[in-house]
VMD Tcl script that builds the backbone (N, CA, C; Angstrom):
set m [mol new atoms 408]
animate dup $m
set s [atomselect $m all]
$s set {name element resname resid chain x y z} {
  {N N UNK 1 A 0.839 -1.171 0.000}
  {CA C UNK 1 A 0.000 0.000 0.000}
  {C C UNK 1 A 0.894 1.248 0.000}
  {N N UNK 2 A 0.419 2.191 -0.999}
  {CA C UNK 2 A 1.531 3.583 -0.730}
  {C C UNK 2 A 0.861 4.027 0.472}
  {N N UNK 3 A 1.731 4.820 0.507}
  {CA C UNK 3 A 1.850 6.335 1.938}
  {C C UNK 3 A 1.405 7.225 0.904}
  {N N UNK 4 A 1.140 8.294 1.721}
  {CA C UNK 4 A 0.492 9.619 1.500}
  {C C UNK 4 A 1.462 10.055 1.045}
  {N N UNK 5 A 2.732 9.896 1.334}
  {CA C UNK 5 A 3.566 11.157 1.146}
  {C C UNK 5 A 4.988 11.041 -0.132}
  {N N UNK 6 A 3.956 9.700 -0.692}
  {CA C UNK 6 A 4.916 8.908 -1.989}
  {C C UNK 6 A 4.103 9.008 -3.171}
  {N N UNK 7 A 3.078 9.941 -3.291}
  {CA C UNK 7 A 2.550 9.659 -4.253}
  {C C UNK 7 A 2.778 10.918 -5.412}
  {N N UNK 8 A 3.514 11.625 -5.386}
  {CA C UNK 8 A 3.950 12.691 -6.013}
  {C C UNK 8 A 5.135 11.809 -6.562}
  {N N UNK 9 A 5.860 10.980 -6.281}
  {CA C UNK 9 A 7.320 10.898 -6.351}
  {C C UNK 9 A 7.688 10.211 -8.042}
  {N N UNK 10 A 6.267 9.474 -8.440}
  {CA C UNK 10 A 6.666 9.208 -9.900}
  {C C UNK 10 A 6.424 10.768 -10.792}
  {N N UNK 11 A 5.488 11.530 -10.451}
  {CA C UNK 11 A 5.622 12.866 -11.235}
  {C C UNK 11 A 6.798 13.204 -11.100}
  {N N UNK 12 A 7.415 13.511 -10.235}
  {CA C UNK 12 A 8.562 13.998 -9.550}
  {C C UNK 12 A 9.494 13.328 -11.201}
  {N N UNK 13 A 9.918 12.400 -10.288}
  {CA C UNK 13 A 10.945 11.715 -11.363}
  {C C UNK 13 A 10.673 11.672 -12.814}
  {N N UNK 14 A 9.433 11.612 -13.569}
  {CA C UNK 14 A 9.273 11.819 -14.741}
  {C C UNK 14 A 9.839 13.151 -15.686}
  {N N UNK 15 A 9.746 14.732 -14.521}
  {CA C UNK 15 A 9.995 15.801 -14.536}
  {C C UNK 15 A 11.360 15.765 -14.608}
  {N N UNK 16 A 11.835 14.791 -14.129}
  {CA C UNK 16 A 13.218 14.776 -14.254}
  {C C UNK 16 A 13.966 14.459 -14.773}
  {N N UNK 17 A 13.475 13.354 -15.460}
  {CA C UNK 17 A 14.231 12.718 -16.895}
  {C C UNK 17 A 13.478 12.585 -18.242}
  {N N UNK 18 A 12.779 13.508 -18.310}
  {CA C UNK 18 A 11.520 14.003 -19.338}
  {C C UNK 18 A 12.523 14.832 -19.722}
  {N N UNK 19 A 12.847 15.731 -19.568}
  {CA C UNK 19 A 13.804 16.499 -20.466}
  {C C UNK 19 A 15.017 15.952 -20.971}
  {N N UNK 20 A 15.600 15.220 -20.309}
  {CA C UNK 20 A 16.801 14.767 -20.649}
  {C C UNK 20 A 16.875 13.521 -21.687}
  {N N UNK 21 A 15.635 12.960 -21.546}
  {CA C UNK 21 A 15.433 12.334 -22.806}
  {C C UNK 21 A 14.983 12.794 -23.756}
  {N N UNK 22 A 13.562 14.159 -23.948}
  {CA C UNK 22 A 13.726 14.568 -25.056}
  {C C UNK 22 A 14.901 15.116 -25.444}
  {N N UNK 23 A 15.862 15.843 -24.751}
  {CA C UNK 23 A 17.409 15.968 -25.596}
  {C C UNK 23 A 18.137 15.129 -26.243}
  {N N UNK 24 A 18.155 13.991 -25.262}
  {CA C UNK 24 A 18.539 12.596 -26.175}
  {C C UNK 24 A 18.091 12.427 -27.687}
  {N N UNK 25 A 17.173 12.459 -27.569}
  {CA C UNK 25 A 16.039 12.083 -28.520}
  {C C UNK 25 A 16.375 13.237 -29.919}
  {N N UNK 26 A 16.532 14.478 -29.573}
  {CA C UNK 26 A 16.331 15.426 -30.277}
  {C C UNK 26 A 17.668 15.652 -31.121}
  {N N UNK 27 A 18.770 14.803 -30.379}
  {CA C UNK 27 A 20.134 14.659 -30.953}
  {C C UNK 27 A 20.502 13.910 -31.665}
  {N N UNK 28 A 19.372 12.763 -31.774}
  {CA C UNK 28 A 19.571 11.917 -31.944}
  {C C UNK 28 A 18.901 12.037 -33.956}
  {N N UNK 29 A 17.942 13.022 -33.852}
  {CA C UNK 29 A 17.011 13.357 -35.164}
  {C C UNK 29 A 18.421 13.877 -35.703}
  {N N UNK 30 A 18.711 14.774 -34.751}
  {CA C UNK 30 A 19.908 16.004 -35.836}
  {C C UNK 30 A 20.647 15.469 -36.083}
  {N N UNK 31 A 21.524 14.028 -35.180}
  {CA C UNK 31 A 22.209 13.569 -36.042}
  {C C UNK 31 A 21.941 13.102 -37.291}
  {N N UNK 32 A 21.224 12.635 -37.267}
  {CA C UNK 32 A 21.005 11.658 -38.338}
  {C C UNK 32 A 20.543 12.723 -39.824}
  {N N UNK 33 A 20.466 14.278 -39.335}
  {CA C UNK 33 A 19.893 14.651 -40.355}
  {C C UNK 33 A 21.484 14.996 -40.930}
  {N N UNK 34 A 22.320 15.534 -40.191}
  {CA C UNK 34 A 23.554 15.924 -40.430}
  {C C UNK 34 A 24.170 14.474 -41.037}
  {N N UNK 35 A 24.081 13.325 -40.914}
  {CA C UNK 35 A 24.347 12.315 -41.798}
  {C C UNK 35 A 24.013 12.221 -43.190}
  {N N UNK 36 A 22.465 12.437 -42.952}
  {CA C UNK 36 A 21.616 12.474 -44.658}
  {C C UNK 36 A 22.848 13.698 -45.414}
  {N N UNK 37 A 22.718 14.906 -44.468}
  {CA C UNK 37 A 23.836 15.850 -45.087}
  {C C UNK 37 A 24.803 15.609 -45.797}
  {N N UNK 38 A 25.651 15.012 -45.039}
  {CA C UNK 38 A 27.078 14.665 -45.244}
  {C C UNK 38 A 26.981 13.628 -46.906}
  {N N UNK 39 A 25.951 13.038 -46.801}
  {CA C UNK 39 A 25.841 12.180 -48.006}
  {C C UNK 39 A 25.445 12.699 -49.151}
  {N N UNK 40 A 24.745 13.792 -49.081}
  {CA C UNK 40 A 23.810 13.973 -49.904}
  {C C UNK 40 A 25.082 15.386 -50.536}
  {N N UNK 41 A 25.946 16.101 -49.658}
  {CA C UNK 41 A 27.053 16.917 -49.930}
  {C C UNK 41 A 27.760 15.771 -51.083}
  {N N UNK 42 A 28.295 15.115 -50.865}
  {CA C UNK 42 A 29.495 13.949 -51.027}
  {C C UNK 42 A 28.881 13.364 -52.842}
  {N N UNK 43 A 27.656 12.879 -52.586}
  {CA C UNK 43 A 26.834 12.426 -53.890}
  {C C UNK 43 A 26.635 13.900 -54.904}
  {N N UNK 44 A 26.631 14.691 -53.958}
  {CA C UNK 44 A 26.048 16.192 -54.779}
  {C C UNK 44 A 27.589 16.247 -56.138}
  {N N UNK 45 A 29.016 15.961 -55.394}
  {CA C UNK 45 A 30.083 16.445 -55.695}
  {C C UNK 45 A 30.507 15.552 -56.777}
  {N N UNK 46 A 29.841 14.281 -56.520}
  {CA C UNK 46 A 30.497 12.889 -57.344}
  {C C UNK 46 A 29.255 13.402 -58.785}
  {N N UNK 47 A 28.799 13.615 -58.662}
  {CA C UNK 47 A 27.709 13.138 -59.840}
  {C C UNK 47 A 28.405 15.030 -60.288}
  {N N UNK 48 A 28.440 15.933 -60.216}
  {CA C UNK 48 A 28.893 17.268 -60.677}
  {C C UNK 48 A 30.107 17.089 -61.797}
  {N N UNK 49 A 31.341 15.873 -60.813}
  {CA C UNK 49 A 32.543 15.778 -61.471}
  {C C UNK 49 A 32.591 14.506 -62.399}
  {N N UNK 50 A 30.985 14.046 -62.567}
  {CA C UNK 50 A 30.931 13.240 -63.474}
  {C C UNK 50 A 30.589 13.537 -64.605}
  {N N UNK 51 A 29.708 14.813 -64.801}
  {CA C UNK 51 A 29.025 15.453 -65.825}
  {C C UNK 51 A 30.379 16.581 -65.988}
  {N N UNK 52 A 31.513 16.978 -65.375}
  {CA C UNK 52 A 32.574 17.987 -65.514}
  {C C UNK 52 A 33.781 17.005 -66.317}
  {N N UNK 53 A 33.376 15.536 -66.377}
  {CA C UNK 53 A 34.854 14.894 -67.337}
  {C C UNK 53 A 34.261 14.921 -68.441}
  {N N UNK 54 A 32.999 15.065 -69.146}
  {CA C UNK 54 A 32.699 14.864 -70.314}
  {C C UNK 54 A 31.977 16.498 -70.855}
  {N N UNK 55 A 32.124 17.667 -70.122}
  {CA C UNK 55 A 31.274 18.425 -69.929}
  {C C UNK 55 A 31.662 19.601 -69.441}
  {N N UNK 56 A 32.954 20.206 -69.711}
  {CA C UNK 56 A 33.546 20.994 -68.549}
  {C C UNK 56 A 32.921 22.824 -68.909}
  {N N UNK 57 A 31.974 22.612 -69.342}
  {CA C UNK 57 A 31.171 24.266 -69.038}
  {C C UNK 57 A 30.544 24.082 -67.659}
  {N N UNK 58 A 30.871 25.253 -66.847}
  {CA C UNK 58 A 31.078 25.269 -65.780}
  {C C UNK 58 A 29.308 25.676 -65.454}
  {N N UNK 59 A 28.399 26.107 -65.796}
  {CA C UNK 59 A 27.175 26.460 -65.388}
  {C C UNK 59 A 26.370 24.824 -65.120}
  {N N UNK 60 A 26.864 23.949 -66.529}
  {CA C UNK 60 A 26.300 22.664 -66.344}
  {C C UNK 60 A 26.898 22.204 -65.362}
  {N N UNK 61 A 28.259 22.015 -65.071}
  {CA C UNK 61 A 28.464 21.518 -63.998}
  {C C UNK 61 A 27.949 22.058 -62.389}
  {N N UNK 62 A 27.562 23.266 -62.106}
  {CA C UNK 62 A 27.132 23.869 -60.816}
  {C C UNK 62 A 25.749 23.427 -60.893}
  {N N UNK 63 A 25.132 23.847 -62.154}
  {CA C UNK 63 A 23.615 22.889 -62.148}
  {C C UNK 63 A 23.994 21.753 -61.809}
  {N N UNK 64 A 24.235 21.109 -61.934}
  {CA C UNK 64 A 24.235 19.762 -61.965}
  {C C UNK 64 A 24.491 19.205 -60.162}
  {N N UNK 65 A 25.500 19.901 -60.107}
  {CA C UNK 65 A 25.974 20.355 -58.408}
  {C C UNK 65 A 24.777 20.217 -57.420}
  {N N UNK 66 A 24.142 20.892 -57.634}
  {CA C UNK 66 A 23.306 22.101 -57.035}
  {C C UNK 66 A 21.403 21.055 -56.884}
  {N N UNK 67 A 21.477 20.046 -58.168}
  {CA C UNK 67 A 20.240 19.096 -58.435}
  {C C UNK 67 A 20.509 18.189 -58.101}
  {N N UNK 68 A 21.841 17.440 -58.191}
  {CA C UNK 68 A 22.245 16.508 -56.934}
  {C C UNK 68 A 22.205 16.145 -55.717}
  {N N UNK 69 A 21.814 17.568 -55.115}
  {CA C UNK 69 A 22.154 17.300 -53.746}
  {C C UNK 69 A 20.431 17.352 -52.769}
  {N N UNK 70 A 19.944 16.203 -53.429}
  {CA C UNK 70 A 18.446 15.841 -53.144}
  {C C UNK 70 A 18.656 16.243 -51.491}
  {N N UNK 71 A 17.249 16.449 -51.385}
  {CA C UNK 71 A 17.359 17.136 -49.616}
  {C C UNK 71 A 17.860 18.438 -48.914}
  {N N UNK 72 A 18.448 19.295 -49.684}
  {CA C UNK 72 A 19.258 19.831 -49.540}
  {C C UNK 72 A 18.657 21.792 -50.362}
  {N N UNK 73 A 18.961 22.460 -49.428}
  {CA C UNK 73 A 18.011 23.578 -50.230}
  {C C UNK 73 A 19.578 24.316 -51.221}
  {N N UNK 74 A 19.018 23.991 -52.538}
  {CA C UNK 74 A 19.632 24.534 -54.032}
  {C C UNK 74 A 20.906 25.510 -53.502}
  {N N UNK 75 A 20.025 26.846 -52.934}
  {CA C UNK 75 A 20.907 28.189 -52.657}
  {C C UNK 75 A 21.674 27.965 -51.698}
  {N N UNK 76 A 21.172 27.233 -50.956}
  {CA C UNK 76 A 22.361 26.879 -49.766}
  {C C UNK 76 A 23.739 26.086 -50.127}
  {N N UNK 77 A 23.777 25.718 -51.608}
  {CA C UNK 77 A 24.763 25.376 -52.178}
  {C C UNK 77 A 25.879 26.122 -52.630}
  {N N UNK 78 A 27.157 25.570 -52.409}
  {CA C UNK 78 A 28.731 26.044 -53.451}
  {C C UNK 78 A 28.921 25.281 -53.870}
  {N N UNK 79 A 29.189 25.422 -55.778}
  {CA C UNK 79 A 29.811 24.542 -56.063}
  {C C UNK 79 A 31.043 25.088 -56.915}
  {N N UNK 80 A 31.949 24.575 -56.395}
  {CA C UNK 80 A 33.250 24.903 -57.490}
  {C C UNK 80 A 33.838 24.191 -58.136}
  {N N UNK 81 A 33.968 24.995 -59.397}
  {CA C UNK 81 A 34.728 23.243 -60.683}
  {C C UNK 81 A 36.226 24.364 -60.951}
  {N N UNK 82 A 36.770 23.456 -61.154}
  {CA C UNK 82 A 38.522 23.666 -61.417}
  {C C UNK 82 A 38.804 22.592 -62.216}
  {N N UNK 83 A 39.978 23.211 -63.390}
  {CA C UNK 83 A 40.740 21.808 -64.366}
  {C C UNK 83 A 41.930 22.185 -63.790}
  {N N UNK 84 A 42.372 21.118 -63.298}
  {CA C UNK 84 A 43.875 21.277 -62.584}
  {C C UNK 84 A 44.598 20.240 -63.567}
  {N N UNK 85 A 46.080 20.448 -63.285}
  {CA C UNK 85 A 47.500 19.501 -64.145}
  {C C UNK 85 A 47.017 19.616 -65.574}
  {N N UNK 86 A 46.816 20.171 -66.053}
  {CA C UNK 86 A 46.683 20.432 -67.533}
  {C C UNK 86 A 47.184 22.053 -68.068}
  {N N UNK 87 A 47.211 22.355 -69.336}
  {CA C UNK 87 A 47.570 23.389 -69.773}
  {C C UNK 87 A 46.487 24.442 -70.387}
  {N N UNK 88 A 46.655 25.142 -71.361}
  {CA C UNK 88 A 45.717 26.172 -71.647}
  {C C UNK 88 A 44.312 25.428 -72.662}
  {N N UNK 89 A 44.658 24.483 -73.290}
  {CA C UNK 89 A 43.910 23.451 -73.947}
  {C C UNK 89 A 43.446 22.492 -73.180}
  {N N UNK 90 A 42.410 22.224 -72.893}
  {CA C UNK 90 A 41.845 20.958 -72.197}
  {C C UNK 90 A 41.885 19.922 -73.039}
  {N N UNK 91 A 42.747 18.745 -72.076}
  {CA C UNK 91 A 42.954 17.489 -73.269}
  {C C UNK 91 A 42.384 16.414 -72.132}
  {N N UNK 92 A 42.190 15.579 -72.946}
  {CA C UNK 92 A 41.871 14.211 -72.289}
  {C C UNK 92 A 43.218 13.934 -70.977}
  {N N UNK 93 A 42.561 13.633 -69.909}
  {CA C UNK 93 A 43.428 13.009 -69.595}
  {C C UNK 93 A 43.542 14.123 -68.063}
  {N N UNK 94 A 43.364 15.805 -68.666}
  {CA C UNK 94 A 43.786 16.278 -67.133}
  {C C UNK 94 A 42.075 16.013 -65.966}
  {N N UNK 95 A 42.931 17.056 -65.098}
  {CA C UNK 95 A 41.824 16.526 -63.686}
  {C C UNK 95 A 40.674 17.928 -63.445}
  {N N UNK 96 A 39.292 17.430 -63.945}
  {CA C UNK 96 A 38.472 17.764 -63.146}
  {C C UNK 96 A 38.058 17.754 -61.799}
  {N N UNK 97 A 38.421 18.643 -60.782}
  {CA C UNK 97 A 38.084 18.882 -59.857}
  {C C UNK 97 A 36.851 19.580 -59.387}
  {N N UNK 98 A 35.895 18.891 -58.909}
  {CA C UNK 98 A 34.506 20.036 -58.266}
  {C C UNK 98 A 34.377 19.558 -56.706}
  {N N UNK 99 A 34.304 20.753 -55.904}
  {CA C UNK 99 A 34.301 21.340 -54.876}
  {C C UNK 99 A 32.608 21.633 -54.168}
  {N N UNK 100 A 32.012 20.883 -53.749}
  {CA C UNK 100 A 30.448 21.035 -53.092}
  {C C UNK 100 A 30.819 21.775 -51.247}
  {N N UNK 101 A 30.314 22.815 -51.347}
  {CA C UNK 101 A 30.174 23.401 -49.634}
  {C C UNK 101 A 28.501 23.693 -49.246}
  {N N UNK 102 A 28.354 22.995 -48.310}
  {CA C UNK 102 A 26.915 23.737 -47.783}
  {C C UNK 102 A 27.468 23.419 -46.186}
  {N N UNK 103 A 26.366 24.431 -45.310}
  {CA C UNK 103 A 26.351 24.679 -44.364}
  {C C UNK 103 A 25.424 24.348 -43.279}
  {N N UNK 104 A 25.522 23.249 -42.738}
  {CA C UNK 104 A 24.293 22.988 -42.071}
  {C C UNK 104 A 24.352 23.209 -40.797}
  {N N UNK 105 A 23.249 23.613 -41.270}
  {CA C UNK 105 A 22.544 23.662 -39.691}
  {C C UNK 105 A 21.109 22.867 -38.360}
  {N N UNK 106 A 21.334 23.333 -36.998}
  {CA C UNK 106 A 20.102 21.657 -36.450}
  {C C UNK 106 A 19.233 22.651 -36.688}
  {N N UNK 107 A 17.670 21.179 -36.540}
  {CA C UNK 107 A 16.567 21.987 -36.841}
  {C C UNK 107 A 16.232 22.503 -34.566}
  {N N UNK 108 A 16.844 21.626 -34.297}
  {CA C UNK 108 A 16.147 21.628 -32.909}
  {C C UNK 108 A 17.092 23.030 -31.785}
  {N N UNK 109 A 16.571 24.304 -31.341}
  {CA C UNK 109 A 17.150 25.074 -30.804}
  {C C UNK 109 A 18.302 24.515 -29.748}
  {N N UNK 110 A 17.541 24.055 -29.228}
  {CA C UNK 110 A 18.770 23.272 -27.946}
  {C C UNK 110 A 20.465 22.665 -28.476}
  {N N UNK 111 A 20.159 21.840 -29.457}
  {CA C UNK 111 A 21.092 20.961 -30.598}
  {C C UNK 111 A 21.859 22.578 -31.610}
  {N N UNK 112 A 21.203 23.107 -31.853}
  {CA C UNK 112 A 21.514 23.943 -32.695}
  {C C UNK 112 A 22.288 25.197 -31.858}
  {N N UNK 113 A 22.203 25.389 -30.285}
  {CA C UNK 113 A 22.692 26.167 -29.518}
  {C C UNK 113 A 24.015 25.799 -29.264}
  {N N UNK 114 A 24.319 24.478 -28.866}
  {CA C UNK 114 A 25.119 23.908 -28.775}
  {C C UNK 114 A 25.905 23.557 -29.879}
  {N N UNK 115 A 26.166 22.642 -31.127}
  {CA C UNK 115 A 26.960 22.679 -31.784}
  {C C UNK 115 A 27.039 23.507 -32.884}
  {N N UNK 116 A 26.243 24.723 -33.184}
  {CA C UNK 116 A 26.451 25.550 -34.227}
  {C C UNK 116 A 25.928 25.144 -35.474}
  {N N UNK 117 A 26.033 25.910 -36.853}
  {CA C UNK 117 A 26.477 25.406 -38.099}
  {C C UNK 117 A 27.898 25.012 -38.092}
  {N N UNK 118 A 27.671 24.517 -38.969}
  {CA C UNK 118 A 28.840 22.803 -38.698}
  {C C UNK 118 A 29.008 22.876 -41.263}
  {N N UNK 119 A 29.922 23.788 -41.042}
  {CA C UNK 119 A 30.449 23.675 -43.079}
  {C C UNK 119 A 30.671 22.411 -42.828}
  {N N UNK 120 A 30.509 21.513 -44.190}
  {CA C UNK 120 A 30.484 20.387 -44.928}
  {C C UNK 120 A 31.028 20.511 -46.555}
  {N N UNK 121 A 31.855 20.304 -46.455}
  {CA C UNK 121 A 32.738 19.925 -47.634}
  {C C UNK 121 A 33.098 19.078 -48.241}
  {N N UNK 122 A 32.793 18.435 -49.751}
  {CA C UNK 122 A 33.165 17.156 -50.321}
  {C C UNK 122 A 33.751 17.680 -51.558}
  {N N UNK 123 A 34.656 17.018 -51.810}
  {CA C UNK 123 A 35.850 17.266 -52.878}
  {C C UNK 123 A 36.130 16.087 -53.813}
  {N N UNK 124 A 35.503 16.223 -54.883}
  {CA C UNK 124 A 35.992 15.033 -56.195}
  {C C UNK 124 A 36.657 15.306 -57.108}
  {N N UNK 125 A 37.731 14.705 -57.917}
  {CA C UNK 125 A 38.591 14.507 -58.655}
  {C C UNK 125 A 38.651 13.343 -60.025}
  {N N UNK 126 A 38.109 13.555 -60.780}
  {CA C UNK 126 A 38.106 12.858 -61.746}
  {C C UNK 126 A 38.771 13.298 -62.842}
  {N N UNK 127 A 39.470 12.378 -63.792}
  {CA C UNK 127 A 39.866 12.549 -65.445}
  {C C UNK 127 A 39.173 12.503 -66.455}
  {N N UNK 128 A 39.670 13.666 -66.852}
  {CA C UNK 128 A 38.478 13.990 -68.074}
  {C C UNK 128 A 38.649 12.842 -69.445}
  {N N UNK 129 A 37.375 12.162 -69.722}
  {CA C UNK 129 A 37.097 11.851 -70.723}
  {C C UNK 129 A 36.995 12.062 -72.054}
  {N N UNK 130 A 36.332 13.431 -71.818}
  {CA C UNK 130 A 35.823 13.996 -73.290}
  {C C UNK 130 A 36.169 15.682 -73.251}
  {N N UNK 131 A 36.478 15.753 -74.419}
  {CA C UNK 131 A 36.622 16.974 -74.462}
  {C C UNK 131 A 35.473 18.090 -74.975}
  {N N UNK 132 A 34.837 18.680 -73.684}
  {CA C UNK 132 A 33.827 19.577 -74.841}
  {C C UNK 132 A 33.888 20.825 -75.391}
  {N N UNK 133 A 33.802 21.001 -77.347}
  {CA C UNK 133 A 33.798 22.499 -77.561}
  {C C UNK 133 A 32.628 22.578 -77.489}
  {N N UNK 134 A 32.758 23.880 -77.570}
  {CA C UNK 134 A 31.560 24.823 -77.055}
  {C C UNK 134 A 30.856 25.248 -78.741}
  {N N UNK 135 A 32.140 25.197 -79.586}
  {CA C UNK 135 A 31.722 25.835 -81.064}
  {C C UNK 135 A 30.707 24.590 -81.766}
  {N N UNK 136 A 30.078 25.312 -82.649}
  {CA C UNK 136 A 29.092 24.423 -83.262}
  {C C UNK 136 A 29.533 23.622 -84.081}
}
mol reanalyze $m
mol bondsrecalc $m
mol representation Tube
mol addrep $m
């Protein structure tokens, strides 16, 4: 049989680890959204410098950047393409480089007080295939 003076004591304790599990909990969303992130950065960069070895006009490649990165809001995107180890002629063979930056941030105030926006950067490197002119 309880006592009179025990019957507050499960409110009590609920009050008390009621918050600390929704934090748990709430860290637990942001991680996982900052994961989807990290992937969806990384895929954004691979599929950019795939359309930049056969394709190296640089608007298609930032489009391309920028529609890749499913989940992810467009403007909140950088994308940078560079032809590195090659000369003034693009030939088969040098390195397309594209550069994806976005900046994420948590959705949950508490999570978001604490670790900030958190830049995300993925960097791909591929050899160019094809060479594209631009002339008709």
């Amino acid at each position: 049989m309880r006592r009179r003076h025990e019957r507050g004591q499960s409110l009590v304790e609920t009050a008390l680890v009621l918050p600390i599990l929704l934090v748990i909990l709430m860290g637990i969303f942001d991680f996982g959204r900052a994961i989807f992130a990290v992937n969806a950065v990384s895929n954004s960069a691979r599929e950019a410098a795939r359309v930049a070895i056969v394709n190296q006009n640089a608007t298609a490649v930032e489009e391309e950047g920028k529609n890749a990165a499913i989940g992810l809001d467009p403007d909140a995107i950088d994308v940078t393409f560079a032809i590195t180890d090659c000369g003034t002629p693009v030939l088969v063979g040098c390195t397309a480089s594209v550069t994806v930056d976005h900046e994420w941030t948590a959705l949950t105030p508490i999570i978001g007080s604490l670790v900030g926006p958190i830049d995300l950067t993925s960097t791909t490197e591929m050899k160019i295939e094809r060479v594209w002119n631009a002339a008709p």
